[in-house]
C-alpha positions in Angstrom: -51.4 -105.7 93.0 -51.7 -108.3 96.0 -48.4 -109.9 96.7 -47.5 -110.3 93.1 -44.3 -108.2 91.9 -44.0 -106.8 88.6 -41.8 -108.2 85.9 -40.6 -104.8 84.6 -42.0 -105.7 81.3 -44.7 -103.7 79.0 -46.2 -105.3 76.3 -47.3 -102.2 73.6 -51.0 -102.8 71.5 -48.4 -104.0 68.7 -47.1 -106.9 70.3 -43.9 -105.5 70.9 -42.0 -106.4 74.2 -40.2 -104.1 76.7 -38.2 -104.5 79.7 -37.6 -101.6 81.7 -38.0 -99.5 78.4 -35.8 -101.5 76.4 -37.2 -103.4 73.3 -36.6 -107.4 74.1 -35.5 -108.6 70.6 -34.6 -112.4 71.9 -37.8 -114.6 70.5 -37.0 -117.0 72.8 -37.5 -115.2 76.0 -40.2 -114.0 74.9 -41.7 -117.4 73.4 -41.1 -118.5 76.8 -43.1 -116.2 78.7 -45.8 -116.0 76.0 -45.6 -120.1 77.2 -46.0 -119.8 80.8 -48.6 -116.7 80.9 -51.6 -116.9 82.1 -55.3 -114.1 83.4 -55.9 -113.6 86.3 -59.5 -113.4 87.7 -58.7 -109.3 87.2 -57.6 -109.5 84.0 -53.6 -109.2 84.9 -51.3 -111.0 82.7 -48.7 -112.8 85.1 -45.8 -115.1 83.9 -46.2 -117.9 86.0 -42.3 -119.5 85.9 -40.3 -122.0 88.1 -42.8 -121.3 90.9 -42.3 -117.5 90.8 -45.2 -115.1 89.6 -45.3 -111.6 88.1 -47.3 -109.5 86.5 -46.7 -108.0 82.6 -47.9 -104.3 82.2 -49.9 -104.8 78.8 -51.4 -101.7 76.6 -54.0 -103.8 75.1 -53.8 -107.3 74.9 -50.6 -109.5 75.1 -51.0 -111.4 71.9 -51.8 -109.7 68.7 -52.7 -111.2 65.3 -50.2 -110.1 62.7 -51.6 -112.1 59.8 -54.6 -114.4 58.5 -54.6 -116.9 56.0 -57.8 -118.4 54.2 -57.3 -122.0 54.0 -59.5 -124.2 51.4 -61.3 -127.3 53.4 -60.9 -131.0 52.2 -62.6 -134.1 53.1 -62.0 -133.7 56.4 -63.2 -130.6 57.3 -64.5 -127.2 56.0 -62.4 -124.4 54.8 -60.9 -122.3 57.9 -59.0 -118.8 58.6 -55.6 -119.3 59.7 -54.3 -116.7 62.7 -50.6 -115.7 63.0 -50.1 -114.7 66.6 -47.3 -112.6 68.2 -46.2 -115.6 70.4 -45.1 -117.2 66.6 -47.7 -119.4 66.7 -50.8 -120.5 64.4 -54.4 -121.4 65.2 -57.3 -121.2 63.3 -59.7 -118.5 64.2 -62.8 -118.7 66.2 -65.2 -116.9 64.7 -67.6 -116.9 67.1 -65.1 -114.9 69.2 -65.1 -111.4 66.9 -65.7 -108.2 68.0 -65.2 -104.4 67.3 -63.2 -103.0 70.0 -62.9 -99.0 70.6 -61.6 -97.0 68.1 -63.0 -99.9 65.3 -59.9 -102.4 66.1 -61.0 -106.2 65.4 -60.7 -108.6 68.3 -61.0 -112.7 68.9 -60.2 -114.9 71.2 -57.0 -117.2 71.1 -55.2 -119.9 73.0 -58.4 -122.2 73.4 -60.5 -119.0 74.1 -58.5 -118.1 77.5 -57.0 -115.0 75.7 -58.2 -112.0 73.8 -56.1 -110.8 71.0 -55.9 -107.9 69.0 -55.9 -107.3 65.1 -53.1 -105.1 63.8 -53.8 -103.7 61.1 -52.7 -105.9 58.3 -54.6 -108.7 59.4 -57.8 -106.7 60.1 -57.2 -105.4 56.0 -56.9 -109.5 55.1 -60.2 -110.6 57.0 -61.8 -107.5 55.9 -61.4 -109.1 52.4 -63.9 -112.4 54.0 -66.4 -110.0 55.7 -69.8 -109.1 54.3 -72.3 -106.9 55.3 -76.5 -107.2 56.0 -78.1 -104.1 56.5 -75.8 -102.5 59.6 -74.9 -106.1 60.4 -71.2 -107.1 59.8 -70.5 -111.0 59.3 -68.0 -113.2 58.5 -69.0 -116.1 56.3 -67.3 -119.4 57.3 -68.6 -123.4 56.4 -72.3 -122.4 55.7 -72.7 -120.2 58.8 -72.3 -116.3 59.2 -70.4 -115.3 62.3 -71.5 -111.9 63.3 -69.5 -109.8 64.7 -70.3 -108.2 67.6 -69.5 -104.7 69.3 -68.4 -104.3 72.6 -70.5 -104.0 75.3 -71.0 -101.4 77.6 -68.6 -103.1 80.5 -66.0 -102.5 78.1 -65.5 -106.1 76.9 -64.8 -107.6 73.9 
């Protein structure tokens, strides 16, 4: 991996963070590194802190939805689904983004569209709840539009 030394952490596909095979249970470190990580033209996930770089061993994808939240519009805009990330943040979702991974696991795109994150399972069961179906077409209905979701291609992308 270049020049660039490991961190000695593992991120699992649940979110959950490792170091050296020890479960990190401190939100804040991990808040912090979630904060300063960043992709690599490779598709490495490297904590870029105080000038020092290293890369995170990841299972699937670093951040991971845990839950979803419909939210009603008002005057000033539509209504919109809420994302719960692992880094204990919120967003709205782009639904453009979606797509069926292997093994059927839901992804998106997160953090401005620079990440991809991964369903778990609850939150895959709450936008299941939004999702409709046209023929062998999946969509998600959202402010007058259906937002089909897309499987992955054959270069393994989602």
């Amino acid at each position: 991996m270049d020049d660039i030394p490991p961190c000695l952490i593992f991120i699992d596909k649940e979110g959950r963070w490792y170091h050296q095979g020890a479960e990190m249970i401190r939100r804040e470190f991990i808040r912090l590194f979630y904060q300063n990580m960043e992709l690599d033209s490779e598709g490495r996930y490297l904590v870029n802190w105080t000038d020092k770089r290293c890369y995170v061993e990841v299972e699937d994808t670093a951040f991971v939805v845990r839950r979803i939240s419909y939210e009603e519009g008002n005057q000033d805009r539509g209504p919109r689904i809420e994302l719960s990330l692992s880094d204990d943040t919120k967003e709205a979702l782009m639904p453009d983004s979606l797509c069926v991974g292997r093994e059927n696991v839901l992804y998106c795109k997160v953090k401005s569209g620079f990440f991809p994150a991964r369903f778990n399972r609850a939150a895959y069961y709450q936008l299941a709840e939004y999702i409709e179906e046209e023929g062998k077409t999946y969509f998600l209905p959202l402010n007058g539009r259906k937002y089909v979701i897309r499987a992955q291609d054959s270069q393994d992308n989602c």
